[in-house]
Each structure stands twice: as structure tokens, then as C-alpha cells.
C-alpha positions in Angstrom: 45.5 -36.0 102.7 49.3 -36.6 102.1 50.4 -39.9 100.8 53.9 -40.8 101.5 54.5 -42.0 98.1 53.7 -41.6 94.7 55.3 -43.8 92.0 54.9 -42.8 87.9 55.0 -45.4 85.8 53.4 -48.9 86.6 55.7 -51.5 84.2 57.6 -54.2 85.6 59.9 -51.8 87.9 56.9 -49.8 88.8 55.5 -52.8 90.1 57.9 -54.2 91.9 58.2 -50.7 93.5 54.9 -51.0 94.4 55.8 -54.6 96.7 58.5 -53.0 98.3 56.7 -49.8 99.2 53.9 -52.4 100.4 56.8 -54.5 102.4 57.9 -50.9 104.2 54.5 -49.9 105.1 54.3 -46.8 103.1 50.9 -45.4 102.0 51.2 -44.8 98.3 49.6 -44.2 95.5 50.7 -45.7 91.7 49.7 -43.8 88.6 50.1 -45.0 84.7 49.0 -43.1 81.5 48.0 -46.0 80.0 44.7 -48.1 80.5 46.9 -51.3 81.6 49.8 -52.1 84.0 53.3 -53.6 82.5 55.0 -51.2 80.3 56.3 -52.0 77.6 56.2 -55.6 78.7 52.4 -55.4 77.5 52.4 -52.6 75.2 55.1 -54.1 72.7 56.0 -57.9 73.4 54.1 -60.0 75.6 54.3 -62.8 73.7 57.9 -62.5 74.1 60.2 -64.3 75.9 62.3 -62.7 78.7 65.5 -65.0 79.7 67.2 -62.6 82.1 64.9 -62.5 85.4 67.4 -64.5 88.2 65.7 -68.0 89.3 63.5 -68.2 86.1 64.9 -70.1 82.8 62.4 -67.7 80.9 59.4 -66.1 81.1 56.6 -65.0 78.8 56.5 -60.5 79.0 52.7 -60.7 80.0 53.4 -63.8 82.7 55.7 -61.7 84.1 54.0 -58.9 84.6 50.8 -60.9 86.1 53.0 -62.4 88.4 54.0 -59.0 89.8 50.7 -57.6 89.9 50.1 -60.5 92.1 52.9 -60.0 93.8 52.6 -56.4 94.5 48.6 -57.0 95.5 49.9 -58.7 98.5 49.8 -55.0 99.8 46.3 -53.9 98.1 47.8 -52.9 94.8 44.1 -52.7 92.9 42.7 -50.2 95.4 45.8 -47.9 95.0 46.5 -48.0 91.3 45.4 -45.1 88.6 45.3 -45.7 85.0 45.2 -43.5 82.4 46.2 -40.8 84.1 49.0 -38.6 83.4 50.9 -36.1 85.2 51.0 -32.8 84.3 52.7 -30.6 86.7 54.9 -31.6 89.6 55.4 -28.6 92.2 56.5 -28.2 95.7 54.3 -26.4 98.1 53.8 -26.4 102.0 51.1 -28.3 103.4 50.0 -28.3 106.8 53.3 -27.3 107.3 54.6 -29.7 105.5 57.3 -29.5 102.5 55.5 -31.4 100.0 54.4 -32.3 96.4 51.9 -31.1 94.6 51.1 -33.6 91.7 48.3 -32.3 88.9 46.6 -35.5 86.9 45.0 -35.4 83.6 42.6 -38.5 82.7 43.8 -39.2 79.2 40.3 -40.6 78.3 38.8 -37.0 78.3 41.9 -34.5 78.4 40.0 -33.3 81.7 42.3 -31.9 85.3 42.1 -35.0 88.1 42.3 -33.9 91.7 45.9 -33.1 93.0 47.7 -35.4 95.0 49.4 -34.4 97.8 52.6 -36.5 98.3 56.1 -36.4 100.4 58.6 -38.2 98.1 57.9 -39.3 94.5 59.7 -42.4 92.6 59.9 -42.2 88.8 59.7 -45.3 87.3 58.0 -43.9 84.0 60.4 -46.3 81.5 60.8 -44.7 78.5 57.8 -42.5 78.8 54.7 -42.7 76.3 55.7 -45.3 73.6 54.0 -45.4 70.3 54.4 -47.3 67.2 55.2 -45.2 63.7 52.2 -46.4 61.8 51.6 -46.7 58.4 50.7 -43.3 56.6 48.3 -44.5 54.2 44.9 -43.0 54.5 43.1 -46.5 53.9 45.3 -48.2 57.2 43.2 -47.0 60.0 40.2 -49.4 58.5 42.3 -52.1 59.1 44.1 -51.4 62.2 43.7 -53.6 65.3 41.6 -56.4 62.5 43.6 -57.8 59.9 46.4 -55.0 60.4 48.7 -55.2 63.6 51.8 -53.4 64.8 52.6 -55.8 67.6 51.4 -59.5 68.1 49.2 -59.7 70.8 48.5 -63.6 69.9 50.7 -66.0 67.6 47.2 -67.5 66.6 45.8 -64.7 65.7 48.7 -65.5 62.0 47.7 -69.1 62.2 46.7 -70.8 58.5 46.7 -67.3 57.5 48.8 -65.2 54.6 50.7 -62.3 56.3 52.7 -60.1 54.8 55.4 -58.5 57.4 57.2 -55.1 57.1 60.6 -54.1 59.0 63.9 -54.4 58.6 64.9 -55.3 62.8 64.8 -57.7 64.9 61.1 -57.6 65.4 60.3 -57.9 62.0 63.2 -60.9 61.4 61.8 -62.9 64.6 58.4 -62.6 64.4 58.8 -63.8 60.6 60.8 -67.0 61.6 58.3 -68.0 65.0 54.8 -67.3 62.8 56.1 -69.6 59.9 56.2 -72.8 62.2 51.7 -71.9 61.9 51.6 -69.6 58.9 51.0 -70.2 56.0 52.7 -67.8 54.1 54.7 -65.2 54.5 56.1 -61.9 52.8 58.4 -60.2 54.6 59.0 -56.9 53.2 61.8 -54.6 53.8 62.8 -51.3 51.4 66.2 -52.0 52.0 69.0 -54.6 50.4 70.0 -55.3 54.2 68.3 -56.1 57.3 69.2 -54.4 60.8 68.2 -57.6 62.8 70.7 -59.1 64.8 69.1 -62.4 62.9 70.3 -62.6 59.5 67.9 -62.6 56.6 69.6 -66.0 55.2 68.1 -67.6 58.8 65.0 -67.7 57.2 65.7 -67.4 53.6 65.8 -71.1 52.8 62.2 -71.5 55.4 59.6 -72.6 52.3 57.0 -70.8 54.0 58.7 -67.2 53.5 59.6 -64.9 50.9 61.6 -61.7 50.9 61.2 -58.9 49.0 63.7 -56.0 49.4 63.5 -53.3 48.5 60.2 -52.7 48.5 57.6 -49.9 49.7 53.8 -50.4 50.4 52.0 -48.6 48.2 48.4 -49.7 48.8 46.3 -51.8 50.7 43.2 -53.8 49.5 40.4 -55.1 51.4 37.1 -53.9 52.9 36.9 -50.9 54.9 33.4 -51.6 56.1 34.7 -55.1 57.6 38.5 -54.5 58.0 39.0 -57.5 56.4 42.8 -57.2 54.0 42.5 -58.9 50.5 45.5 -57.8 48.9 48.6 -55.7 49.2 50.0 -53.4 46.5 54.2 -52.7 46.7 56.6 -51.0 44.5 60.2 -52.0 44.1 62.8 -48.5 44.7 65.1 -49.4 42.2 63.1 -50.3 39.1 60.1 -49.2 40.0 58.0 -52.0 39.4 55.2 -52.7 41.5 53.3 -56.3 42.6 50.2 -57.4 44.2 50.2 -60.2 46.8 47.0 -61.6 47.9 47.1 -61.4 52.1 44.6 -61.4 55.0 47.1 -60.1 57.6 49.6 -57.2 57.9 52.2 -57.2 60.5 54.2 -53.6 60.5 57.2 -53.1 62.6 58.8 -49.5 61.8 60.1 -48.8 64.8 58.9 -46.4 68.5 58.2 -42.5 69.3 58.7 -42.0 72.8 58.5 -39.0 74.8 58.7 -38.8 78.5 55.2 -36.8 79.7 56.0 -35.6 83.0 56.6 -31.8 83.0 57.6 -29.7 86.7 58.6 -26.1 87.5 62.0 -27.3 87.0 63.5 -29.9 84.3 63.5 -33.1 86.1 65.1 -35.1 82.6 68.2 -34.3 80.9 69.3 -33.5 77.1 68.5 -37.7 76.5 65.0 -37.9 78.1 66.3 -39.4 81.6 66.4 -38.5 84.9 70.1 -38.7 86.1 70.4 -39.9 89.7 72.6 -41.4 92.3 73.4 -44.8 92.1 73.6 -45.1 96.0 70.4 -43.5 96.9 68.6 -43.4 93.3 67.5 -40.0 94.2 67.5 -37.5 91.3 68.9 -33.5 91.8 65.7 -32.7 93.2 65.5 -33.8 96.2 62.8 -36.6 97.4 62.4 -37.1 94.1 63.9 -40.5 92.9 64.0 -42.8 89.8 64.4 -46.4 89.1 64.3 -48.3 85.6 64.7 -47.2 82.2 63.8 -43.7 83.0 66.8 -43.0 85.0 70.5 -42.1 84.3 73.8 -42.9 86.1 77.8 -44.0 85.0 77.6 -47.7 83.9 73.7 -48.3 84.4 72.7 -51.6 83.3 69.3 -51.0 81.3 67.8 -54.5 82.3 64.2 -55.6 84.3 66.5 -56.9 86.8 68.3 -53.7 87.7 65.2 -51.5 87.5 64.2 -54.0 90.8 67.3 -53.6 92.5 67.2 -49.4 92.0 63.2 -49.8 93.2 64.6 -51.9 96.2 67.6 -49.3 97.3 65.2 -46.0 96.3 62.2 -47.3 98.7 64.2 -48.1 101.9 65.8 -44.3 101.5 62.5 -43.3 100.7 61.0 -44.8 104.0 64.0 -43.6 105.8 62.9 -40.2 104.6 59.0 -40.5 105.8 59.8 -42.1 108.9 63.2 -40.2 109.9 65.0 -43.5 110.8 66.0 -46.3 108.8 63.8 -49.8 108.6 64.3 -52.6 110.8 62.8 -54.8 108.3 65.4 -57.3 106.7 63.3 -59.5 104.7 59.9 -60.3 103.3 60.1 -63.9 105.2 59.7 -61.5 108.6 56.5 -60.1 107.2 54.7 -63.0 104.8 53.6 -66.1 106.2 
């Protein structure tokens, strides 16, 4: 069978995409590497606030991207989404006489070939590809990973009453160190530099009871019980002098930045020198043709890189797409026509 759509990438803009395909009537298929929709949304801040979605003052990451899956299952999202399941290989071949794609899957939870899917157009809305956090390089970390040490806060109460020490020198570091003070009850913020990155200043927490800075300081060992994954203590080193400290802890947040790499591969490069695929801002279609992208993923002169463009650039690529599948352009107008 040949699907008239298949969309890589199911964050926020992938979802959305997936409403509008739903709106036009195109069968489609949605495919994500990772074992839950939303992106980065869900992968890095959902416990963040987004202020920029039109009509909404703000808007929790992960309420967002609930509201969108419920959105988009309007049109029988669950029975047509894939998860963890990357693409491989994107090739053109003739079917049934046909010009089509031919899109090779790998599940990601065994390394092992999917079935191919056969599709007319494709629509790219893959973000910033894989995203994954630089961990800690200590051998001991991986006991406590995903216990007592964290690289993203899933839950604020998961910090409450407790002792965390906090490592970065950006904005996630600065922010997440002034909103877990107001339940804390004590934190180190850590930073081997004099001088923060954050677009917070340091001295908006400095004079907070709660916190103490140390700069500039390294982690040099971690303390606890590896059977359990329970932290006791922290061991750091300060670059200049050299002398070190222990701080008695139960928590760990570390915030040293992303690695991302795009993990779509075809005969020809589909992403330029940067990672992205460049497209037209009137059609969102990419140099190969029925191949389009919308989101962080994509490239054009003065792109916005905001949730709220990656919908309008999911909107305009679908109705070309369905002009393309259907040889004439929609007569829809609005979803009011279609949802009662």
C-alpha cells in the first residue's frame, strides 16, 4: 500500500502536522525515534513554561503537547503513530507505476530493519534531530542516573525538602536553581567558571539563603550507594587553587549542555552544511521534490525558529502537499466546516 503521507518527527510541529493532514483527508503515517511524542517539549523541559503560543497567556511544555495529541486524535492519531522507529534510508522508486518513496525503518529497541513504507510526499518535521544530554563522565554516575542523579527535571517535587547540588553555567542551570529553592532545601550550584552564560545573572539568586555558589569548581567524585542509587555526598575541586570540598547531598541536577544529530540519511543529502533542510518559504518544499519540511529542522532567509511558526509552515506544507496527492487544490477553508 502507498500512504499519501509520511511525516518524521512527532514534537509539537509534528503534531500539529498530523491535525492538518487529518483536516485534508490524507492517509498518513507519523514516525518518531523516540518512545514518546513531543520533542523536545518532553525530552528537555516539560515542566517549563512556554509564553509564546497565540490565545494562551502560558502553557506548561508537556500540557501543550497533550493538548495536541488530543487535538491531532481527532483524525485517529494513536492508530497511525510509530515510535521508536527511525529512518534509515529514503529512496525513490516506481510503484505500481507510481513515482514514489521508499522509506526503510529501524526499531531503535533492537537495531532490527522494519517493513518499508511506501509513501507519495514526505514532511520533515524531525526538529533538531536526536537530542541527547552530555552526561557526566565519571564511571560511578550511571548508578545514580535517573535516581538521585538527573539531567532534566521531570518533576519540581522530585527536589522538594531535599539537598541538590546543581551543575551548569546557562540558563537551565541559573533557572532551575532559583524555581527549586522556593521547596529546596538547599542548594549548590556549581559552575567551573567565574561567570555564568545565563541570560539570568548569578547575583539574581546570590542573596536567596537557600543557595550557594561555588565557581570555579569541577566534580570530582560522587558518593552514595551504587546498589540503591541513593547520593550521600559530592566531592569537588576548585581550578585555581586546587582545593577540593565535600558537600553532603541527595540529589544531582547536571545541565552541560545537548548533542544533536539529525538521523535521516537518503541517496542524496537532504540537510545542508548546518544540519537543516533548506526549503521554500512559500511552499516549504525542500530541493527534492515532494519532499517538504516544517519546524526547527528546516532552513529559509529570516525563519523565525519558534512552536508558532513550525504550525504555520505544517499548515502551508500540507495544503501543497494535498494539492500534490489529489492534483487540485482543497476546497476546505476551515476546521469549523469539518468539526461539529
Amino acid at each position: 500500500m502507498v500512504i499519501d503521507l509520511l511525516i518524521i518527527g512527532a514534537g509539537p510541529v509534528g503534531l500539529f502536522a498530523t491535525f492538518q493532514a487529518g483536516i485534508m483527508g490524507l492517509n498518513y503515517r507519523i514516525v518518531d525515534s523516540n518512545d514518546i511524542v513531543g520533542g523536545q517539549c518532553i525530552k528537555l523541559y516539560p515542566e517549563k513554561y512556554i509564553y509564546d503560543i497565540p490565545g494562551i497567556s502560558k502553557v506548561l511544555a508537556k500540557d501543550l503537547i497533550n493538548n495536541l495529541y488530543t487535538q491531532a486524535n481527532l483524525f485517529d492519531l494513536s492508530s497511525r503513530l510509530m515510535l521508536n522507529m527511525q529512518v534509515v534510508s529514503i529512496k525513490k522508486k516506481s510503484y505500481q507505476g507510481h513515482d514514489v518513496f521508499s522509506i526503510q525503518l529501524n526499531d531503535v529497541t533492537n537495531n532490527k530493519k522494519r517493513d518499508i513504507i511506501f509513501a507519495k510526499t514526505i514532511l520533515v518535521t524531525s526538529g533538531s534531530g536526536v537530542i541527547e544530554h552530555n552526561k557526566i563522565t565519571l564511571s560511578e554516575a550511571k548508578f545514580f542516573e535517573d535516581i538521585s542523579l538527573f539531567y532534566k527535571v521531570l518533576s519540581p517535587m522530585t527536589f522538594a525538602n531535599k539537598t541538590v547540588a546543581i551543575f551548569g553555567g546557562g540558563d537551565s542551570a541559573i533557572d532551575w536553581t532559583k524555581q527549586l529553592s522556593h521547596s529546596s532545601s538547599k542548594i549548590f550550584l556549581v559552575h567551573r567558571r567565574n561567570t555564568f552564560t545565563s541570560f539570568l545573572s548569578s547575583s539574581d539568586i546570590a542573596n536567596e539563603s537557600k543557595i550557594q555558589i561555588l565557581t570555579p569548581y569541577v566534580l570530582l567524585n560522587i558518593e552514595g550507594s551504587h546498589a540503591t542509587g541513593e547520593i550521600e555526598s559530592i566531592v569537588i575541586q576548585n581550578i585555581d587553587d586546587k582545593k577540593i570540598m565535600k558537600i553532603e547531598c541527595s540529589h544531582i541536577l547536571a545541565f552541560f549542555g545537548l548533542k544533536s544529530k539529525q538521523s535521516i540519511s537518503a541517496e542524496d543529502s537532504l540537510f545542508n552544511h548546518n544540519g537543516l533542510l533548506d526549503v521554500s518559504n512559500i511552499t516549504m518544499e525542500s530541493k527534492s521534490n515532494n519532499i517538504f519540511a516544517a519546524g526547527d529542522c528546516c532552513s529559509y532567509i529570516n525563519k523565525p525558529r519558534l512552536i508558532l511558526s513550525g504550525f504555520h509552515e505544517a499548515t502551508v506544507a500540507i495544503r501543497v502537499i494535498y494539492e500534490r496527492v489529489f492534483g487540485h487544490k482543497t476546497t476546505i477553508k476551515h476546521s469549523t466546516d469539518l468539526l461539529k
